[in-house]
Each structure stands twice: as C-alpha cells, then as structure tokens.
C-alpha positions in Angstrom: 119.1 25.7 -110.5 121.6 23.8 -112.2 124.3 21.2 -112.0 127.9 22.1 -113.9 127.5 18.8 -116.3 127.8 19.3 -120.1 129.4 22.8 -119.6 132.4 23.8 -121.6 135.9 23.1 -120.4 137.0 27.0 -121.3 133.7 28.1 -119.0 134.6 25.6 -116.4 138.2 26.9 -116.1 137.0 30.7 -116.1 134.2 29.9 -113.3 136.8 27.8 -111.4 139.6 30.8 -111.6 137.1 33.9 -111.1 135.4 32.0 -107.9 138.9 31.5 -106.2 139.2 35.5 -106.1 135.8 36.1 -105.4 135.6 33.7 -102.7 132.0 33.0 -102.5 130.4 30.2 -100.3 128.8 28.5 -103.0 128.5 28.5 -106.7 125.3 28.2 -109.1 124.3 27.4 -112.6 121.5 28.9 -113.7 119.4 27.6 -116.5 117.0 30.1 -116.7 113.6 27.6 -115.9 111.0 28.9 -113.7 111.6 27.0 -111.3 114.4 28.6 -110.8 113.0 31.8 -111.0 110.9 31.1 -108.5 113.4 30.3 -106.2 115.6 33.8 -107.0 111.9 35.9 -106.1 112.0 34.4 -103.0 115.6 34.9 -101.7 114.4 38.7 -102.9 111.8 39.6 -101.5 113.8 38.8 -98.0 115.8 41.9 -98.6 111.9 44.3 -98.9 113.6 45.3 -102.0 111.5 43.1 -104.2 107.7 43.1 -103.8 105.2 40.9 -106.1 102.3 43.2 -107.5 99.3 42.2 -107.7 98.3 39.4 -109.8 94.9 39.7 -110.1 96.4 42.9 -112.5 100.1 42.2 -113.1 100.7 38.1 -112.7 104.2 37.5 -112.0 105.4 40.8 -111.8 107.6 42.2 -109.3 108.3 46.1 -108.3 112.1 46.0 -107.5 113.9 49.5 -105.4 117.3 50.0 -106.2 119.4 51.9 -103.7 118.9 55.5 -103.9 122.5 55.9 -105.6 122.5 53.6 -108.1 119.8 54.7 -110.3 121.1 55.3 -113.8 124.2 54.7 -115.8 127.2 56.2 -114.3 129.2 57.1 -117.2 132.2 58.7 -114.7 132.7 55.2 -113.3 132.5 53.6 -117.1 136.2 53.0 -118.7 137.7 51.1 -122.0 140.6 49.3 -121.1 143.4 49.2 -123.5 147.4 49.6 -123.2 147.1 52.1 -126.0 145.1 55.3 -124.7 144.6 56.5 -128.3 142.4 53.4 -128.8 139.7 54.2 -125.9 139.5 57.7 -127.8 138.3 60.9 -126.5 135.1 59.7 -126.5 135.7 57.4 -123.4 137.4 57.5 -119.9 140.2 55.6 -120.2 142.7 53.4 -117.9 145.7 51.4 -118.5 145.5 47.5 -117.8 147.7 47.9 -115.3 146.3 50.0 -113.2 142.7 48.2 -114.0 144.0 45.5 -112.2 146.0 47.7 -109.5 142.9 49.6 -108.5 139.9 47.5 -109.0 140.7 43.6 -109.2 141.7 43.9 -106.0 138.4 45.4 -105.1 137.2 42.0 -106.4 139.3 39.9 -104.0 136.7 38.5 -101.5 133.9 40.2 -102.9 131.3 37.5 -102.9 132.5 36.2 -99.1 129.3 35.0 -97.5 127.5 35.1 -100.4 126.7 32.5 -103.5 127.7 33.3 -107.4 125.6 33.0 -109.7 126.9 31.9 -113.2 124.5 32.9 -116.3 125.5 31.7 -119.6 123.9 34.1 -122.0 123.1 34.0 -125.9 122.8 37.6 -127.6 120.9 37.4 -130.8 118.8 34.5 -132.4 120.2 30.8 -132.2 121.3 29.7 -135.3 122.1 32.6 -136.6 125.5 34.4 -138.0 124.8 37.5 -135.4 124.7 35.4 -132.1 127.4 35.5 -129.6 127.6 33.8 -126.2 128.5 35.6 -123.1 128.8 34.8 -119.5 128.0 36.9 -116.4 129.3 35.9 -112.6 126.8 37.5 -110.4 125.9 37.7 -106.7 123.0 40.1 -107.3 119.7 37.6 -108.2 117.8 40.5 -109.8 120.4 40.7 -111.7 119.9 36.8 -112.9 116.1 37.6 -112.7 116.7 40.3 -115.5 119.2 38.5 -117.7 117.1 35.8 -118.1 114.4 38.3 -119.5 116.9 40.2 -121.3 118.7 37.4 -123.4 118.8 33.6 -123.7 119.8 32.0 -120.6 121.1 28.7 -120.2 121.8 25.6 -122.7 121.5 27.6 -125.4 124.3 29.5 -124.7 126.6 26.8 -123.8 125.7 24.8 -127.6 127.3 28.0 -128.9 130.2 28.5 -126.6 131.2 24.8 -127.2 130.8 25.0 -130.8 133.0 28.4 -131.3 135.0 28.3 -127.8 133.7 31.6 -128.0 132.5 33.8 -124.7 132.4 36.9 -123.6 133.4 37.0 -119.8 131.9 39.3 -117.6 132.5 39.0 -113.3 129.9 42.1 -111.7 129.8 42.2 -108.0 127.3 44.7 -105.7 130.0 44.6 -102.7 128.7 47.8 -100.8 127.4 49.5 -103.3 129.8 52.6 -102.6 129.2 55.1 -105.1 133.2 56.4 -104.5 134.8 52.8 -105.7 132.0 52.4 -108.2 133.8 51.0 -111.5 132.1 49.4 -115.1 135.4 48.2 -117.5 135.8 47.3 -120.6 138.4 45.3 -122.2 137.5 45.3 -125.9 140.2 43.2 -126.8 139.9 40.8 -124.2 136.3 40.6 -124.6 135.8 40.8 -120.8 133.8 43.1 -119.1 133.9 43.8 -114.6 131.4 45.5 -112.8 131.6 46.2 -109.0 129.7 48.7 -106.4 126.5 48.7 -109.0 123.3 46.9 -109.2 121.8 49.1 -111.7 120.4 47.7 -114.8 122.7 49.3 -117.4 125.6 49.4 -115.3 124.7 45.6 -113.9 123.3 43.7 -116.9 126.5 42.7 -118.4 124.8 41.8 -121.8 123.3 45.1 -122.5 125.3 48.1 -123.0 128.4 46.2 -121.6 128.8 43.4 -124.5 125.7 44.5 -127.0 127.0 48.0 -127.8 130.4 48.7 -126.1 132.1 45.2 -126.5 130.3 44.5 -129.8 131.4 47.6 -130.9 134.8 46.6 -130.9 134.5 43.1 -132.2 132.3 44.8 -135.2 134.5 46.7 -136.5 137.3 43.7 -136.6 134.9 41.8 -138.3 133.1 44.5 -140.7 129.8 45.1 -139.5 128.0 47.3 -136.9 126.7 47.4 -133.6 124.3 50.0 -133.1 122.2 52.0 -130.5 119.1 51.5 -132.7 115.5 50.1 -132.4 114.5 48.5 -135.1 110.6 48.3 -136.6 109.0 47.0 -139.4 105.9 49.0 -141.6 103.9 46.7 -143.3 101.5 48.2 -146.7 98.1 46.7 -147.3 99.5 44.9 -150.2 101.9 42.8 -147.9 105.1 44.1 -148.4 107.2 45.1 -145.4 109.8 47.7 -145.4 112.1 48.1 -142.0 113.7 51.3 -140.5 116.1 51.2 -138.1 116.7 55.0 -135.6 119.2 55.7 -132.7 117.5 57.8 -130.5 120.1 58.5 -127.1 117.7 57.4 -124.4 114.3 58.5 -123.2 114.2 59.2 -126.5 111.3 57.4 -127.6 112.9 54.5 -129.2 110.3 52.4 -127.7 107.1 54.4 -128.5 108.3 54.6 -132.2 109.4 50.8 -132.1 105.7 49.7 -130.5 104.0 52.4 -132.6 99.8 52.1 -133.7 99.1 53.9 -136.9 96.9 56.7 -136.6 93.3 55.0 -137.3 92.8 56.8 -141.0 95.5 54.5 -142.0 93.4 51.2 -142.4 95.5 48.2 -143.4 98.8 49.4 -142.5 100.8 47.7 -139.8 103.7 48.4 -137.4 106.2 45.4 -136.3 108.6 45.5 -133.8 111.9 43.6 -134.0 113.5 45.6 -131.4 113.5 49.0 -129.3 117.5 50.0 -128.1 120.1 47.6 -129.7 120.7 46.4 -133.5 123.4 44.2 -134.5 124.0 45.1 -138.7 125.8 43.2 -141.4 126.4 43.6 -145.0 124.2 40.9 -147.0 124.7 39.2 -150.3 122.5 41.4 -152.0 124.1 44.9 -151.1 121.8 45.4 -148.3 122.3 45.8 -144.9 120.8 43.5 -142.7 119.9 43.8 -138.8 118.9 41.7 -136.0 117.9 42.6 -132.6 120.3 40.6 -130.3 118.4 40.9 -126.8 115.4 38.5 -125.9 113.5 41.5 -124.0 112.5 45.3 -123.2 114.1 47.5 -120.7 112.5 50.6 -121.2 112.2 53.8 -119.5 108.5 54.1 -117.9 107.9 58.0 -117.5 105.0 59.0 -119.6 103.7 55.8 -121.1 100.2 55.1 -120.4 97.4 53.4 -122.4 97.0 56.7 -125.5 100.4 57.2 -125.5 102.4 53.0 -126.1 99.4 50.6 -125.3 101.6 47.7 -126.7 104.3 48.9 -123.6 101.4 48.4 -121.7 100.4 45.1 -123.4 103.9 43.9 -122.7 104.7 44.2 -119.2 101.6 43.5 -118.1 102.7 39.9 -116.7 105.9 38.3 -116.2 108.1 41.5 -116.1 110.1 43.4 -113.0 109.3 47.0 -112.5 112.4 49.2 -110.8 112.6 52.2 -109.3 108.4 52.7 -109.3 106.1 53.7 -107.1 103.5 50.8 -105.8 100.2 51.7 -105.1 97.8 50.3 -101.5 96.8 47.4 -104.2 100.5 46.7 -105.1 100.5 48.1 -108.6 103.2 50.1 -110.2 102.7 53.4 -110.5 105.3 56.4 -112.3 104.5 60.3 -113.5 102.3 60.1 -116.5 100.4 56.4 -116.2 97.3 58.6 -114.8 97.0 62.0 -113.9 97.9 61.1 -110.1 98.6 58.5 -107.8 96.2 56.9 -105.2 95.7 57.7 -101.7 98.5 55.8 -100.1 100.9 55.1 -102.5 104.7 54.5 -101.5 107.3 56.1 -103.6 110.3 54.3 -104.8 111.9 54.4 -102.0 109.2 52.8 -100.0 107.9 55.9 -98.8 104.7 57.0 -97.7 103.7 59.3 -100.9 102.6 63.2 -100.3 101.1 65.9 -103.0 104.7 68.2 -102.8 107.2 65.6 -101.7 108.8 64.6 -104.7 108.3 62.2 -107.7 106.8 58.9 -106.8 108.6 57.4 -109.2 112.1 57.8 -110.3 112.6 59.6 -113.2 114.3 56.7 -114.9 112.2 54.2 -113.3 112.0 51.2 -116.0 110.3 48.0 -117.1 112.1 45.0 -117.8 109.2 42.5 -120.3 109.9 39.5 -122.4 109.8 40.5 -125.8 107.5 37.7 -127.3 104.7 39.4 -125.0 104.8 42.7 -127.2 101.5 42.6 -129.6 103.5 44.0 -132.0 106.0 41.6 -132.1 107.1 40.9 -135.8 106.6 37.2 -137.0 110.1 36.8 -138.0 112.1 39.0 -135.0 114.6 35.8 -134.3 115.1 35.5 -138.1 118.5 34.3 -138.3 119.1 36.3 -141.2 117.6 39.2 -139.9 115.4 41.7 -141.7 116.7 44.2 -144.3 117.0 47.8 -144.3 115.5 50.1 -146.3 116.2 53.8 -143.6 118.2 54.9 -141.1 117.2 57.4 -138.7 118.9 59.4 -136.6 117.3 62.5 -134.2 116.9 63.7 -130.5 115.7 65.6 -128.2 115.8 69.4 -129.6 113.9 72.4 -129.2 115.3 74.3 -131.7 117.1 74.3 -135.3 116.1 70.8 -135.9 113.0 70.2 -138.2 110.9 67.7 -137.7 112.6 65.5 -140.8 115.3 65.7 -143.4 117.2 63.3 -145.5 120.8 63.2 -146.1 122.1 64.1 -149.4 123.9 60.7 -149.4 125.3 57.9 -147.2 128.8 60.2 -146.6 126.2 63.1 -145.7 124.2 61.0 -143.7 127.1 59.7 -141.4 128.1 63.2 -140.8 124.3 63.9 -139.8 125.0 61.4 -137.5 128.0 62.3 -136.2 127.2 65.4 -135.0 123.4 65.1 -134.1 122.5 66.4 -130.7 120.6 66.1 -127.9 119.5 67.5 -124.5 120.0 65.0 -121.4 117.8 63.2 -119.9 117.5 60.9 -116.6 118.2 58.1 -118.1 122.3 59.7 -117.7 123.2 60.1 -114.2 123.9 64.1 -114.0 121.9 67.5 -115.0 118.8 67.4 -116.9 118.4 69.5 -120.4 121.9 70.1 -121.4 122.2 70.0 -124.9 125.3 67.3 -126.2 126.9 66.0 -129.0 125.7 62.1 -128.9 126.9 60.8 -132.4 124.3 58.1 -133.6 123.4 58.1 -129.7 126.8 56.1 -129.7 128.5 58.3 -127.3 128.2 56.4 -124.0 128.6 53.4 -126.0 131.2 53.1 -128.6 134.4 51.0 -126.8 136.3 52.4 -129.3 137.9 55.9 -130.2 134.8 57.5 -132.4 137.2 58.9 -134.9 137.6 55.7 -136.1 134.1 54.7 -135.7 133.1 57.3 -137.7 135.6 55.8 -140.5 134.5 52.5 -140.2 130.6 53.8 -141.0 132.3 55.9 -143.9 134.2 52.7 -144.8 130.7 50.2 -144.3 129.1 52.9 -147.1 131.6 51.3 -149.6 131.3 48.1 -149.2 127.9 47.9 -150.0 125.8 48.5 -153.6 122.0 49.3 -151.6 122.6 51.4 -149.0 119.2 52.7 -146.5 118.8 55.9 -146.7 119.7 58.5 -144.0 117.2 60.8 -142.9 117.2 62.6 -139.2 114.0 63.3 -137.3 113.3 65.8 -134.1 109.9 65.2 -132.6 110.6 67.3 -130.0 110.4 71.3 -131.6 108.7 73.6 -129.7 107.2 77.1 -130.0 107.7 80.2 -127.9 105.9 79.0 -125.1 107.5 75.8 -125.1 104.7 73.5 -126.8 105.5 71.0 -128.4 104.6 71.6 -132.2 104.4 68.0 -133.4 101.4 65.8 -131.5 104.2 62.7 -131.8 103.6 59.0 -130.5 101.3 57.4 -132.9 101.3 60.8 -135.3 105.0 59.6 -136.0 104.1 57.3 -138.5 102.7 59.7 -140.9 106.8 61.1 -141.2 107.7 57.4 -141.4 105.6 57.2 -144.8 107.3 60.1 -145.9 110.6 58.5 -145.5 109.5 55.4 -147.3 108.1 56.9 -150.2 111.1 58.9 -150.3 113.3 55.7 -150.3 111.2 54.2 -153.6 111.1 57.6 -154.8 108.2 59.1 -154.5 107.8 61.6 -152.4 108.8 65.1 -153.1 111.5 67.3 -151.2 112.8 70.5 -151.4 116.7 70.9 -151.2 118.4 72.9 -147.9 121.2 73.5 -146.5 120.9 70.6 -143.9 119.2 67.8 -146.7 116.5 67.7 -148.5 113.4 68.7 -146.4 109.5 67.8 -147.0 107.4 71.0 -147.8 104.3 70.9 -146.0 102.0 69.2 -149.2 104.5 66.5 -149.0 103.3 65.7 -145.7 99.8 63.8 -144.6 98.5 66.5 -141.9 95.2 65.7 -142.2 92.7 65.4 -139.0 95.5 67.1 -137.1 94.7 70.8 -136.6 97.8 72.2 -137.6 97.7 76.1 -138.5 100.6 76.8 -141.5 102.8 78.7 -139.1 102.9 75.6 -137.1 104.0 73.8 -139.7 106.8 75.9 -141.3 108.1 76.7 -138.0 108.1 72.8 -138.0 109.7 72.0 -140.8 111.6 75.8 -141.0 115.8 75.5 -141.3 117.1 78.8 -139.7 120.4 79.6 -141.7 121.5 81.6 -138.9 120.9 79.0 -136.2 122.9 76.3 -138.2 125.8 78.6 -138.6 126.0 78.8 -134.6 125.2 74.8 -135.2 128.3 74.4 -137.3 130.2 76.4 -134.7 129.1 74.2 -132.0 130.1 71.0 -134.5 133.6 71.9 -135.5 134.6 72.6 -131.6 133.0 68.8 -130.8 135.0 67.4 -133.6 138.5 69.2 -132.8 138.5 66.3 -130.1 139.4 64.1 -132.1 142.0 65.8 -133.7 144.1 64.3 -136.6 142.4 61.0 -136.0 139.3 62.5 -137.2 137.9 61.4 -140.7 138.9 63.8 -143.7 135.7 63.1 -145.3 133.9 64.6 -141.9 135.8 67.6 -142.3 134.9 68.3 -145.8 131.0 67.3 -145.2 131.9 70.0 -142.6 132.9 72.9 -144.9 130.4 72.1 -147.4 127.8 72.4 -144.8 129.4 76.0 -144.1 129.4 76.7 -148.0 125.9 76.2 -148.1 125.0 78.0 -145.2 127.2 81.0 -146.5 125.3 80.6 -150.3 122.1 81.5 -148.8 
C-alpha cells in the first residue's frame, strides 16, 4: 500500500476531515502497484465473494458476486444536489443541500467503524494533457479499489496533477449494509463532490465513471465550454493511411463496445478499426474548428451478455487476463461463463449467485453481468488513445435500441438538426437500468441518466458548441436493431456495421449519395455495400423505409417529452420540431 508522504495539503485535509466522520480503524493509500493488488485479492476472496479463475485460461482474473440487490444502476437512489431545483432539471431527481446532509451525511457518521478506508487518488484522461482531471474516492469496498485502478490512473499520477492545479474531485462511497431502502448516489455539481452509501455496484460505486466522467463533468463542461459525453469513440483507418474517427452514444447494452472493438467484414482488405474508447468521451473545441475527443478512463467495463468469439473477439482478446468478471456464472474449471458465450453452460456450473446451475432455473448469469479489462490489452487499441490532444472528429452518431420507425441510418440536415436528432432519440430499456425490460424512452444522446444538469440547458449548450466552431462532424443516427414481423432482426449487425460506417464517411467527404426525407437524408439501397449478405429488396427498404405515419405518432411522442422542460426549453428545438411536423404534413 502506501505511506501519506508527498500527498497534497488540500487531500491531506479532506482525508483527515472525511475519516473523523467515517470513523474507520485505519486508513490506506493506495498506489495502485501489484503488490498491492495482490494484497486487496486476498482480503476478498475471504468474503467467497471473489474467486480467482482459472489461470491456465484467464491469468489473474477474478469472478466477483455482488449482492443480489445491487446489480445495476439505481437511478431512483441517484440525485443532483443544488440549492436551486431548476438547476438539477427535470431530467434528474433532485434534493436540496440541506436536506442532503439531513438525511444522508448522517448515514455516513460511523460508517466505516471496524473497517479500514481506502483512499484512491484517481487521474481521468491522459497525463499531460488539457482533458485530465484528478479525483479522489474514500472507499471501504476493495473491489471497488481493485476496479478503479483498472478503470483510471491510480496513484502518483494523480497527486502530480492535484498538486499542480489544487484541483480534485472528492468523492466519500461507503457499502454500510447494503440496504436497498437508504440506498443514496449524490451529486454536487458545484462542489465537485460526489457520496455514495448502501451500493457496491460498479456504476453506482466507481466514483470516476458515471459519477465524475459524465454527471460531474457534465457540469464542469459546460462552465468551461466543452462536452462530456456518453460516447465511444473509434477510429477507421483506409488502406492509404489516413484515419478518420467517429464518435456514437449508444444508452447502454447498446453495443457501444462491439461497434468500438469492431473487425471489418473480410472483403474489406486493408481497412482497420481503432479503438480509443467504448462509453465515455471528453470533447473540446480545437484551434482548427474541429472538435477534438479523448477517452478519459484507463479501462473497459462492459456489459457481457452475448459476446462470444463471432460476435467481439477483441472483448474476448481483452479480458482474457488481468480483468474481474461480476455478476457471472463460473463453470467446475473456474471459468466465467454468461448467456451467449456458447450455446450452454457445463455440467456443474454455479450461477451468479453461487448456485448450483439447472436447465429451467434461471439465467446463470445476470443479465447485466460485466467485465472490467485494462484498456491497453484490447488488440484494437489505437496507437495514439492517451494522445494528449486527442483525436479529431469527423461524425457523430447517435441511435438505440428500436424496432420500429428508425432506419437503419440517416444524417442530419445540419448540426441544429442533428442536436434535435439527439435530443429526442429513443430507446427500449435494457438491464443494464435497474427496472422493466423493453420500455421504449426518451434518452437524449443516451445522456438521460447522466447529465448533472437540467437538459434544457444541455441542449443549449450543444446548440451554442455548433457556433463556436467552423468544422463541425457530421450528425447522422443509426438503429441496428429493426426488425420484421416476426421479430428478426433485419440487419446481420456486429462486424456488418462497418459497411454503414463507410457510408457515413464518404458522406462526410462527400461522396456518397442520399436521398432527402422527412427525418434526414437517408442512403437508397445502391448507396449501400450489401454484397455477400443475402439481403432480399424488401429487406432492405423495410430497412432503410421512413413511415410518415409512424413519425407523426413519433413527433407526438417528442413534443409531450419536451413539454418537460417547459419555458427552459431551447427555441431552436421547438422550431426543428415544427419543421419536422411540416415535412411530415408535405408528404
């Protein structure tokens, strides 16, 4: 572990203050060494919670089991914090400061009694570079420090930066007794602080994920005139060595990380696929007019379900050693196993509760089961990912999960356009939400859970970010997910992705030919490469077909999602709103 030398006077104080009301029995630095590491794994695997796999087949893995309510991100239990209730928006639960402090500090008073507290100074982003920003998490939970140190850059590192800037954000997180009932992740945006309490989940728990990359940063990017996004980010690279990048916000289970590990269909020799990141992007305005993005987390932690060898071998590639596994099932060999890895689980595997498995008795693994991998073990990983600079845009992409009224792709008429697209996109539920399955909802750029601000002005500040640049990406929205009557998918997806990506590129430099709708300009099926892929032509313009009278029961749907915000709301959204119905109306 670590000794408290060389650390910052303004972290020293904060420990020092935050330990007297948590009361734990001892208190310890963590560096983020292996050694270390080590060390954690073993007080773990005391609990039976944490079991090392095999290493003949996963070295220095781990499968970890959660407790069986606290598997996903409770967004009941999430709140902004802010005296003005108009700031959180309707877009988040909201609670005064006061009664933040009434209600659940004092669940923090002797939380960590008996227990020792972990302190993990984090970096998020690239060292060096204009994006980072420090942050620190007080823990008792050492999967927790296990993960973080995965997740972001742990350790000295993170103190160079808070002493340079006297910069941090603070964030205290606490399992207590895991009772679902007093089960509380706040925000204050402001403060830059962030508590957790009665959680050990990943999202809810990691304090440098969702808490500070998306909801904090959120905040602090629209003070300082960039963006903080829900967005993987990936990088195409043409046989004659130019590489163009594309950033999409997908809400999660999504795909974000089979479209940011992508492999090119085989017919397209000497074409590449980089990944920079798969869930968060940092964005800022560059000299040049561009936008520019970085990936601000050091690892993966990606939802499991379905990903096997055909359909993301470089997921498989990447947590195949030195990663944690939650929430899985573990086979009689002590492998991880989840729903769609192979058709069905060995004789004698436990579930993920640590249950003996039966045909019938439920999923082995949880729905939401995920991997938590370095990022530097991804095959794809692009050369210059910790780029200080980051890497520039040329697209945008938004989409989701729908079965309907979506094509597969269509590009905004123009960056006002495309931030309405976003705005209002659409999605149905997954597990990765704590909650029912399937439900179609509003997730504007897959920001929902996320923004620590009221979206309103969210939604201004994208408007506002179009200005202020001369090269804008693109905006284009993609739906993978269309089915037919019998519920098939139409579009094979996964690696087959790639040959919409092209579209969008050569639609970015201008070659590629559209025909205008009512929704954007949409390929027509010659536009598209569909060769080797079976495709019959009423597949493909049910695929790419934009129902007039679907999208007027669309706009319906949009115009009662954006009465929430009320008078707050844009102007510009409203107009994109009634020209959407104009066209719709011209036929």
């Amino acid at each position: 572990m670590g000794e408290v030398a060389s650390v910052p006077s303004i972290l020293a104080e904060y420990v020092r203050e935050t330990a007297r009301w948590l009361e734990p029995s001892d208190t310890v630095w963590c560096w983020g060494t292996d050694e270390e590491a080590g060390l954690l794994s073993e007080e773990l695997a005391q609990t039976g919670r944490w079991i090392p796999c095999n290493p003949d087949y996963y070295p220095n893995c781990f499968v970890y089991r959660s407790d069986p309510s606290d598997v996903a991100r409770t967004e009941k239990s999430t709140y902004i914090v802010t005296a003005d209730p108009e700031e959180a928006g309707p877009n988040n639960n909201w609670m005064s400061p006061r009664e933040a402090r009434e209600r659940v500090w004092s669940l923090f008073q002797g939380a960590m009694r008996g227990k020792t507290m972990y302190v993990v100074p984090y970096l998020m982003g690239p060292p060096d570079s204009p994006f980072a920003r420090a942050g620190v998490e007080l823990t008792d939970s050492p999967y927790v420090v296990l993960s973080m140190r995965i997740m972001t850059r742990v350790g000295a590192v993170a103190l160079q930066h808070i002493e340079s800037t006297g910069d941090f954000v603070r964030g205290v997180h606490a399992l207590k007794d895991l009772d679902p009932a007093n089960r509380y992740i706040l925000h204050w945006p402001r403060e830059k602080e962030i508590w957790s309490i009665n959680t050990g989940y990943g999202g809810n728990a990691l304090l440098g994920k969702k808490c500070f990359g998306l909801r904090i940063a959120s905040w602090l990017a629209k003070q300082e005139g960039w963006l903080a996004e829900h967005m993987l980010i990936l990088g195409i690279e043409f046989p004659d060595g130019q590489t163009h990048y594309v950033a999409a916000a997908f809400p999660s289970a999504c795909g974000k990380t089979n479209l940011a590990m992508l492999v090119p269909p085989r017919r397209y020799t000497g074409f590449k696929v980089w990944t920079v990141g798969d869930d968060i992007a940092w964005i800022r305005p560059g000299e040049d007019g561009r936008l520019w993005a970085v990936n601000p987390e050091a690892g993966f932690f990606g939802v499991l379900k379905g990903t096997n060898p055909r359909t993301n071998p470089r997921a498989m590639a990447t947590f195949q050693k030195n990663s944690i596994f939650t929430n899985t099932g573990l086979t009689p060999d002590r492998c991880p196993w989840w729903e769609g890895l192979t058709d069905a689980p060995p004789e004698g595997t436990f579930d993920w509760q640590g249950r003996p498995w039966q045909p019938g008795a439920g999923p082995v693994a949880h729905p939401n089961a995920r991997f938590t991998a370095p990022a530097r073990q991804c095959p794809s990983i692009a050369p210059n990912w910790e780029d200080p600079q980051g890497v520039p845009l040329t697209a945008i992409l938004f989409g989701g999960r729908r079965k309907s009224v979506a094509p597969l792709v269509y590009e905004a008429f123009d960056w006002e356009h495309g931030v309405f697209v976003g705005a209002t996109m659409a999605s149905e539920t997954t597990a990765a939400q704590s909650g029912a399955v399937g439900v179609v909802r509003r997730d504007p750029m897959a920001m929902l859970p996320f923004c620590g601000y009221n979206m309103a002005d969210y939604f201004r500040h994208w408007i506002e970010m179009g200005r202020r640049i001369t090269r804008p990406p693109r905006i284009f929205h993609v739906n993978w997910f269309r089915t037919d009557e019998q519920g098939r998918f139409l579009w094979p997806g996964f690696g087959e992705n790639f040959r919409v990506l092209l579209w969008i590129l050569a639609r970015c430099a201008g070659q590629a030919e559209a025909r205008p709708t009512a929704i954007g300009y949409v390929p027509p099926p010659t536009a598209l490469d569909l060769a080797d892929l079976a495709m019959s032509p009423g597949q493909v313009e049910q695929l790419l077909s934009v129902s007039h009278e679907e999208w007027r029961r669309e706009a319906d749907e949009i115009e009662q999602f954006l009465a929430r915000f009320g008078s707050r709301l844009p102007k510009e959204i409203s107009h994109q709103l009634s020209a959407l119905r104009r066209r719709l109306a011209a036929g």
